[in-house]
Wavefront OBJ file of the C-alpha trace (Angstrom):
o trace
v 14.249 3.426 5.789
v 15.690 1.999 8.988
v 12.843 2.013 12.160
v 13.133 2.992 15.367
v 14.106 6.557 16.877
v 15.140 9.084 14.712
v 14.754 12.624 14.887
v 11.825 14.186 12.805
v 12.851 14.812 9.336
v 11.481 18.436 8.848
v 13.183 21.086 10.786
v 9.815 22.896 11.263
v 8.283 23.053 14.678
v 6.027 20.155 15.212
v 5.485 20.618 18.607
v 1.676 22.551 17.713
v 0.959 19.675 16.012
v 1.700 16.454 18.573
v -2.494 15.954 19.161
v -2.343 14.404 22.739
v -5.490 13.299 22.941
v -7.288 15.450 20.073
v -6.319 17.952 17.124
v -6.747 21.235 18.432
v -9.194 22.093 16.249
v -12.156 20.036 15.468
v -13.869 20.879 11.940
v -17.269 22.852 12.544
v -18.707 21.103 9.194
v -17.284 17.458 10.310
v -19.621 15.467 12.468
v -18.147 13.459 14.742
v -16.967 9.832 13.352
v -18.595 6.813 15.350
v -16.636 4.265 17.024
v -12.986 6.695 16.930
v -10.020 3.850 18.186
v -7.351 4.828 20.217
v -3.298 3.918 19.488
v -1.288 1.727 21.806
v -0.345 4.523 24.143
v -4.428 5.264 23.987
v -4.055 8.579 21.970
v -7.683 9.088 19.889
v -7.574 8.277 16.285
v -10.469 10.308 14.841
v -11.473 11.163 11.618
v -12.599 14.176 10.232
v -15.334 14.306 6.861
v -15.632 17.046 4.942
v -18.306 17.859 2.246
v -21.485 16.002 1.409
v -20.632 14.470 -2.079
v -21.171 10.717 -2.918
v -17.474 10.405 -3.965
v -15.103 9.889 -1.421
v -11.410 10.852 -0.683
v -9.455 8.803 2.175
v -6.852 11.010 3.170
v -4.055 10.226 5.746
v -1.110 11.696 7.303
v 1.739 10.619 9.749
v 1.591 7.115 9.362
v 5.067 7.626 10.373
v 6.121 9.269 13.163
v 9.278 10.520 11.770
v 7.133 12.582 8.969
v 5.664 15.251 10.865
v 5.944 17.292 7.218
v 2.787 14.378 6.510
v 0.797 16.035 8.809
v 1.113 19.836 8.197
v 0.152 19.067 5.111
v -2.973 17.438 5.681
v -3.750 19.922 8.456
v -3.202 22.732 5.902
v -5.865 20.511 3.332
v -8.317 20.619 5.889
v -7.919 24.209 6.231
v -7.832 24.814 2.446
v -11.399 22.868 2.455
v -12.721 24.256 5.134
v -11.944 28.160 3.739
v -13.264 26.858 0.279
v -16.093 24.458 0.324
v -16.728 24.469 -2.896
v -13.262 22.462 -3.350
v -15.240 19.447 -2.476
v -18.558 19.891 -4.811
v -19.525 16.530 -5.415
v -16.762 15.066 -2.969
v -16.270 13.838 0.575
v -12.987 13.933 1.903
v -12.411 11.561 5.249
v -9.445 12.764 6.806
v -6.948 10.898 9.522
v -4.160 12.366 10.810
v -2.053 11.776 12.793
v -2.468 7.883 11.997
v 0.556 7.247 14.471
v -0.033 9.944 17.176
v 2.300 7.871 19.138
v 5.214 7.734 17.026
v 4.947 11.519 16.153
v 4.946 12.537 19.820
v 8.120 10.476 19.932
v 9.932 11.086 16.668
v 9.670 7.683 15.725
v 8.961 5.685 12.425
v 7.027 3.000 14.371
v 4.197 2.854 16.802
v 4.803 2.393 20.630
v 5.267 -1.373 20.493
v 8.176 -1.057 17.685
v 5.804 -1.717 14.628
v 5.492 -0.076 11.298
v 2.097 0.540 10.388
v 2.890 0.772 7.014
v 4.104 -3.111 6.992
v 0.924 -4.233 9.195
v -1.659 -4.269 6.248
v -2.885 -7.651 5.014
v -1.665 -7.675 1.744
v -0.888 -11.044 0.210
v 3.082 -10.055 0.309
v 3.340 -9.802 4.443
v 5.394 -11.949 6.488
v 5.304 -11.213 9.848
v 8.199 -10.251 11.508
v 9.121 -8.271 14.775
v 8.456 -4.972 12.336
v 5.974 -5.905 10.041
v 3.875 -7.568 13.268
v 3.385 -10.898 14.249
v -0.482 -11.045 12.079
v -1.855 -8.465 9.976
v -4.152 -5.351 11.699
v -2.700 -6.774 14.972
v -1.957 -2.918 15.666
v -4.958 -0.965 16.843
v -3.626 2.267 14.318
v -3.153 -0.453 11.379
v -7.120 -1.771 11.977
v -8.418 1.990 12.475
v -6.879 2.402 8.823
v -8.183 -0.834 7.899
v -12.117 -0.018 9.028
v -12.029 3.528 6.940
v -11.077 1.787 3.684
v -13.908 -0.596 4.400
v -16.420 1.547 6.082
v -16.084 4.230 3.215
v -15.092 2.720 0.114
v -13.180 5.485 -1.556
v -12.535 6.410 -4.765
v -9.028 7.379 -4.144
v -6.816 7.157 -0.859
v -3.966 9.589 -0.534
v -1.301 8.517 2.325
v 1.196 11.380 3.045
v 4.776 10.607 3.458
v 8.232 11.636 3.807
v 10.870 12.331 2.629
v 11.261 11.371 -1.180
v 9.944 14.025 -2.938
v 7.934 12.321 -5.638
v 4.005 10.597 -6.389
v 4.230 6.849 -6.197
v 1.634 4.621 -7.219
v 0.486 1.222 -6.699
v -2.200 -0.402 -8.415
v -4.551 1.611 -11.175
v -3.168 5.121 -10.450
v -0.449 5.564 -12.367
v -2.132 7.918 -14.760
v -3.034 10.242 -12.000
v 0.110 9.887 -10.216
v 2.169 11.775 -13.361
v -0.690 14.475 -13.652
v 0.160 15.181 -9.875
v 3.719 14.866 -10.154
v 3.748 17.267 -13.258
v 1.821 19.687 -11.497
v 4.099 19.883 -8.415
v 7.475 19.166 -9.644
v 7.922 15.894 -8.074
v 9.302 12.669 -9.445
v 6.974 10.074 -10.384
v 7.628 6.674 -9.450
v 6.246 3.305 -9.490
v 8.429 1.862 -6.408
v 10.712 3.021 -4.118
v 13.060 1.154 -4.764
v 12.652 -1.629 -2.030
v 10.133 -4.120 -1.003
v 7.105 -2.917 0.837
v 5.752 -6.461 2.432
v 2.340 -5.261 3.993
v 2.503 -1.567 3.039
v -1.077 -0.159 2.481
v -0.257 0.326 -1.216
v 0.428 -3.526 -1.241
v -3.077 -4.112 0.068
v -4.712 -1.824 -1.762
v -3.902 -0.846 -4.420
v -1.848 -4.375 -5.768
v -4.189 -6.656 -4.160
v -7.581 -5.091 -4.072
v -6.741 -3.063 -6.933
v -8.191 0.437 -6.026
v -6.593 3.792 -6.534
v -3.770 5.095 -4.158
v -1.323 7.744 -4.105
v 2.003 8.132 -1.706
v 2.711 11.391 -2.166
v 6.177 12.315 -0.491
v 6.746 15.099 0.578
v 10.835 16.178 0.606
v 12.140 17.084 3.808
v 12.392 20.497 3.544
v 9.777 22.876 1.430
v 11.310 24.896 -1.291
v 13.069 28.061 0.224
v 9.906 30.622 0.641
v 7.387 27.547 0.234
v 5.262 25.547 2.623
v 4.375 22.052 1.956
v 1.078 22.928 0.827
v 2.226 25.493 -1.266
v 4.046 22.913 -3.089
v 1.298 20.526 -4.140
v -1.652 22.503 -3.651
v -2.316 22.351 -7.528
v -1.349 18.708 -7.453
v -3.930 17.775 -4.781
v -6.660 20.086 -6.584
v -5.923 17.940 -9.563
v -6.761 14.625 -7.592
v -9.926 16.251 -6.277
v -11.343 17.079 -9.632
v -10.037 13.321 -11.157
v -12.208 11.910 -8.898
v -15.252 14.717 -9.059
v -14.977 13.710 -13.143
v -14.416 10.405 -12.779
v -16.581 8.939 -10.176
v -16.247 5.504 -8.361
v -13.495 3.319 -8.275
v -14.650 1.114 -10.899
v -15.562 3.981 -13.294
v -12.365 5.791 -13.099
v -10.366 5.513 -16.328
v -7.067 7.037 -16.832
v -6.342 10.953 -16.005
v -7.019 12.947 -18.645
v -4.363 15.562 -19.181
v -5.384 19.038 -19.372
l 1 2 3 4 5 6 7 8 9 10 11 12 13 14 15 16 17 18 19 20 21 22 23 24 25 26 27 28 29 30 31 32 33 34 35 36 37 38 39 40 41 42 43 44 45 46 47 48 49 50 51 52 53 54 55 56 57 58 59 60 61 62 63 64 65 66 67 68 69 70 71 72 73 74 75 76 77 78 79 80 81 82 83 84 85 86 87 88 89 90 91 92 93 94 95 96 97 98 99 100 101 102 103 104 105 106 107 108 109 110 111 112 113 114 115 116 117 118 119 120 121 122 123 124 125 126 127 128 129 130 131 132 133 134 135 136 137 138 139 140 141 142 143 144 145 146 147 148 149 150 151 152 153 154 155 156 157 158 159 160 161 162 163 164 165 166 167 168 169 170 171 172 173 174 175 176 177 178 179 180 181 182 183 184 185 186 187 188 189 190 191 192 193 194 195 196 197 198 199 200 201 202 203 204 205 206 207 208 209 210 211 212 213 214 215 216 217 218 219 220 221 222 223 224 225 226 227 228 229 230 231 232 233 234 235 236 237 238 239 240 241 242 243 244 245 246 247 248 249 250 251 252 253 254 255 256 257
């Protein structure tokens, strides 16, 4: 999709959740996360860890500004987690959202100084361009990304998205990504249907080879739904493939059950 400003996709109020500095509500079970970054408009970007399991979760919402349906679902995860620990026996989820506080509180794809963070990766497919960045990471929300993936290894990143209703994959997921798309009624796919130069699921999952899902959310939830009611069971399913499964180098392909 086209950059710059747009109106938010979702018609659902997203003024309670524009976090200028901080999310409202900070986890009572989530120690504060050393060394929290700040976007190019200084907004914090903080993360949020849930559970003490050995097997990690990376989940991340509005790395777009223009998907504020990215975020109420993660908030709603956090929630979910929070109300049912025992979700996350065995598990640690890591949560960031919003990764582009600066773009939501704007309505816009990209962050303050016109870039999309989901070009600004250093895969071995970017180019830099006025969009993509002139270097990779040269965006302070891009590098906060960057130093979870590195600092906590996980077995499974989940990066929330809008609008195309479906599971994508890139790299060894693509098992897991039609288990989750079964379970919620979304389309699996294994592109988009246009090159993604620098796109975390470039880096990541193509280049380093580690699990990741996009899951995209539509624009609307189904008439009576929420977002989360929509993929709850898909996102339970992801939790308990990487409970089973363990570390990213043990993790064969789902298992259907």
């Amino acid at each position: 999709m086209p950059g710059g400003a747009c109106t938010p996709m979702s018609t659902i109020d997203v003024e309670r959740h524009r976090r200028t500095p901080r999310l409202e509500v900070t986890p009572s079970n989530s120690p504060a996360q050393a060394e929290d970054a700040t976007s190019v408009e200084g907004r914090l970007l903080d993360t949020r860890i849930y559970g003490q399991g050995s097997r990690r979760i990376l989940l991340l919402g509005a790395i777009h500004g223009d998907e504020p349906g990215s975020h109420l679902l993660v908030r709603d995860i956090e929630a979910w987690v929070q109300r049912q620990p025992a979700l996350l026996e065995g598990l640690q989820l890591v949560v960031a959202s919003p990764v582009n506080p600066d773009g939501l509180a704007a309505g816009t794809r990209r962050n303050a100084r016109g870039v999309d963070l989901n070009r600004n990766f250093p895969s071995r497919n970017f180019t830099p361009s006025a969009v993509r960045g002139h270097e990779p990471l040269c965006e302070p929300e891009a590098r906060f990304v960057h130093r979870l993936l590195i600092e906590h290894n996980p077995a499974l990143v989940i990066s929330v998205h809008q609008p195309r209703r479906s599971v994508n994959w890139d790299g060894p997921a693509e098992d897991l990504a039609r288990a989750m798309a079964e379970r919620c009624g979304y389309v699996a796919e294994a592109t988009v249907g246009y090159s993604t130069p620098g796109s975390l699921g470039s880096y990541h999952g193509i280049d380093r080879k580690q699990a990741i899902i996009t899951l995209e959310l539509p624009r609307h939830p189904a008439a009576g739904k929420s977002f989360f009611d929509e993929t709850q069971t898909a996102i339970e399913y992801a939790f308990d493939w990487v409970r089973n499964y363990g570390q990213r180098s043990e993790v064969p392909a789902a298992a259907s059950r």
